[in-house]
Each structure stands twice: as structure tokens, then as C-alpha cells.
N, C-alpha and C positions, 0 to 999 in steps of 0.2 A: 302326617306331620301337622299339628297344629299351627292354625296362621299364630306369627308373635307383632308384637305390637309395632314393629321396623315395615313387617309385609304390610299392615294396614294402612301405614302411610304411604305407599308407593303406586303408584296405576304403572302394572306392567303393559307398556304399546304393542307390545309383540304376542299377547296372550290373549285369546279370544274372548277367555271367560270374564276376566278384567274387564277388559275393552267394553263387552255387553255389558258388566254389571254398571258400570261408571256410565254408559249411554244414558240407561234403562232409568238410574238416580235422576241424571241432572236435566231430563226430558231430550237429549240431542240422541244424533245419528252416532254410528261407531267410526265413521273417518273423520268427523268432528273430534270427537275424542282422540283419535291418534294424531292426527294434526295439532291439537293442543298440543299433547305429549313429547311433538316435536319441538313445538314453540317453546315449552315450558321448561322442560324435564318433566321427571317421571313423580315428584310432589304431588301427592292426591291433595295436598291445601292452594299447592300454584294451580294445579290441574282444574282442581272445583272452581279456585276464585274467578279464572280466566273464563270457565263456561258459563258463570253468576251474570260477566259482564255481556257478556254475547248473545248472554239471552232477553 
């Protein structure tokens, strides 16, 4: 099933390969990112902004 353009706004917290891809982007760990994803929602724009500032 091809990703649609709803999956690529979202960081699933719960899915490893997510989690890694979105670490692997923003230069952090993967409990950094899910911890976002707690803080935030699951928004890969609040997800990114939040890791921008952190870093």
C-alpha cells in the first residue's frame, strides 16, 4: 500500500521504523522522538519543530 500524503504528515510513536526514520532526520535518539510524540501529538511539523528547538 503506498504511503498517501495524510501518512507522511504523521510520526507513528508506536512503530519502530517511523521512530528510527524521524531519529535518524532530525540527528536525535528514538526515545527523544517518542517523547516528543508524547508531548506533541503524532504532527511530523509539531514533531520536527519541537526536535529544531532542542537541538
Amino acid at each position: 500500500m503506498p504511503n498517501t500524503k495524510q501518512d507522511r504528515a504523521r510520526v507513528a510513536g508506536g512503530q519502530d521504523h517511523e521512530v528510527r526514520y524521524e531519529a535518524k532526520t532530525e540527528g536525535v535518539s528514538k526515545d527523544k522522538v517518542k517523547d516528543t510524540v508524547k508531548d506533541v501529538g503524532n504532527s511530523r511539523k509539531k514533531v520536527e519543530a519541537k526536535l529544531d528547538k532542542k537541538s
